[in-house]
C-alpha positions in Angstrom: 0.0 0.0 0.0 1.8 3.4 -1.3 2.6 6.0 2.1 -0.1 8.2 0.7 -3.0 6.4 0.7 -1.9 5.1 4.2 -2.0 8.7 5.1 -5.3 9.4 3.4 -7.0 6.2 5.1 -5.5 7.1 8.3 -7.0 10.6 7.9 -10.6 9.1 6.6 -10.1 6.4 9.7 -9.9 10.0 12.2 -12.5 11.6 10.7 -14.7 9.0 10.9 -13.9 8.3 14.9 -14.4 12.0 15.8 -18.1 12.4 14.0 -18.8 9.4 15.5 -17.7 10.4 19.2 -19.5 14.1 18.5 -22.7 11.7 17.7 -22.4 9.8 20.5 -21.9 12.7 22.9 -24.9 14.3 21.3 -27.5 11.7 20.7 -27.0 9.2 23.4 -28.1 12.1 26.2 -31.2 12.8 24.3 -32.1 9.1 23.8 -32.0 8.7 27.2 -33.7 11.2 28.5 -36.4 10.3 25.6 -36.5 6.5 26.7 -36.5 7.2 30.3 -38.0 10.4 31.8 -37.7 8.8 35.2 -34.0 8.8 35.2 -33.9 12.7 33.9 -35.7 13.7 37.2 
């Protein structure tokens, strides 16, 4: 595998982890508190 698509996978591959951290942090909250108003209280 050439160095630069290494590089540009490895970029994709970062990318990909930090949208999917930023949707975790901002969905999983507001699932909860959707699925279990007793908890929110």
């Amino acid at each position: 595998m050439p160095l630069a698509q290494f590089m540009r996978l490895r970029t994709n591959l970062t990318l990909l982890l930090l949208v999917t951290g930023f949707l975790c942090m901002e969905v999983k909250p507001r699932f909860f508190l959707k699925l279990s108003p007793s908890l929110s209280y």
